[in-house]
C-alpha positions as CSV (number, residue, x, y, z in Angstrom):
1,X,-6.2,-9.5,2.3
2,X,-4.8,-8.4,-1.2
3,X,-2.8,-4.9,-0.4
4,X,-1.0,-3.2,-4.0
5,X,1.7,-0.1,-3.4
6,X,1.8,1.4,-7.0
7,X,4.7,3.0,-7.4
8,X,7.7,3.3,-10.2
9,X,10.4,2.8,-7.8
10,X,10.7,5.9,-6.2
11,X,11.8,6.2,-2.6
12,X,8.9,7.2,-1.5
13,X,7.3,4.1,-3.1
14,X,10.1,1.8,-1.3
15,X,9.5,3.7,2.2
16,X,5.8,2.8,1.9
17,X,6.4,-0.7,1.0
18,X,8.3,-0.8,3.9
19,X,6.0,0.6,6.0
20,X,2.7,-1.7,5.0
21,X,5.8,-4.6,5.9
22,X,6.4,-3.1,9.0
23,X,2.6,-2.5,9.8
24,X,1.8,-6.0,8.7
25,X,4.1,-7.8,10.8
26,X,2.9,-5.6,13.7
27,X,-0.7,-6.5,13.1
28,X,0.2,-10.0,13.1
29,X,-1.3,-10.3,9.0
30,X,1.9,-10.5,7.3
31,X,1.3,-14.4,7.2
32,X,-2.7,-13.7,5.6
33,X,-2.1,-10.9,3.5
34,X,-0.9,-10.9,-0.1
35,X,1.2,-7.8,-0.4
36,X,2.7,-6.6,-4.3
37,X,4.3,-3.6,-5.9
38,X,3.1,-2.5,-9.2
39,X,4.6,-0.6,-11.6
40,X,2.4,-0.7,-14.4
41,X,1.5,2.4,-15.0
42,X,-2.0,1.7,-17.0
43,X,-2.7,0.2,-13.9
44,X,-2.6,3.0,-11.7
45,X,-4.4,5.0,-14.0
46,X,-7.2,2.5,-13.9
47,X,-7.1,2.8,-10.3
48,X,-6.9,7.0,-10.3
49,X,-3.6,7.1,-8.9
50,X,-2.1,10.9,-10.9
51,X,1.0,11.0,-8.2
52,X,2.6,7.8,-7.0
53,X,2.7,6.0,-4.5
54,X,-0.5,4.8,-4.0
55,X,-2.2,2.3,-1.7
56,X,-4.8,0.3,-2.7
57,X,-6.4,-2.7,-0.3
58,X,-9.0,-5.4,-1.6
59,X,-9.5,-3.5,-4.6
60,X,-9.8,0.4,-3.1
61,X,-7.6,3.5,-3.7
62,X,-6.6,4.0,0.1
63,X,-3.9,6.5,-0.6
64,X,-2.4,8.6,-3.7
65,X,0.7,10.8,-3.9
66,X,1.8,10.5,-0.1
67,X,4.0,8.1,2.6
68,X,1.6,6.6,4.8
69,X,3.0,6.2,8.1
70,X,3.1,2.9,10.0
71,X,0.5,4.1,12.7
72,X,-1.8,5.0,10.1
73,X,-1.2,1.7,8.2
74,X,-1.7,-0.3,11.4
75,X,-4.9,1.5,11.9
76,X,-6.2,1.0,8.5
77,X,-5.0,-2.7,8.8
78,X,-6.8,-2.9,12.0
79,X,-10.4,-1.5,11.2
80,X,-10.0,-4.4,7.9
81,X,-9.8,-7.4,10.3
């Protein structure tokens, strides 16, 4: 599972890195799934992300311009198995 937070650096950006860490390891996927900040911002343009961070999972804009929280994640993670 290839999972992208596109972010500049922000805190918010770092908190939901951490979270889809956290979430991942919870799930038991952190050892399957490829996760990667971006920060190239043609990039999230491509992928319609206008307010950062976003969240994007095999391809699709899952989030844009908010912290998901780690029960969200895990759900999201979950219904992906």
């Amino acid at each position: 599972m290839k999972i992208q937070v596109l972010g500049s650096g922000c805190k918010s950006c770092d908190t939901l890195y951490e979270n889809v860490t956290k979430a991942l390891e919870k799930t038991q996927l952190s050892q399957t799934a490829h996760l990667e900040k971006i920060n190239d911002i043609d990039y999230f343009r491509k992928m319609g992300v206008f307010s950062t961070p976003g969240l994007v999972i095999e391809g699709e804009l899952i989030s844009s311009g908010k912290v998901v929280t780690q029960e969200a994640l895990i759900e999201i993670l979950n219904s992906r198995k």
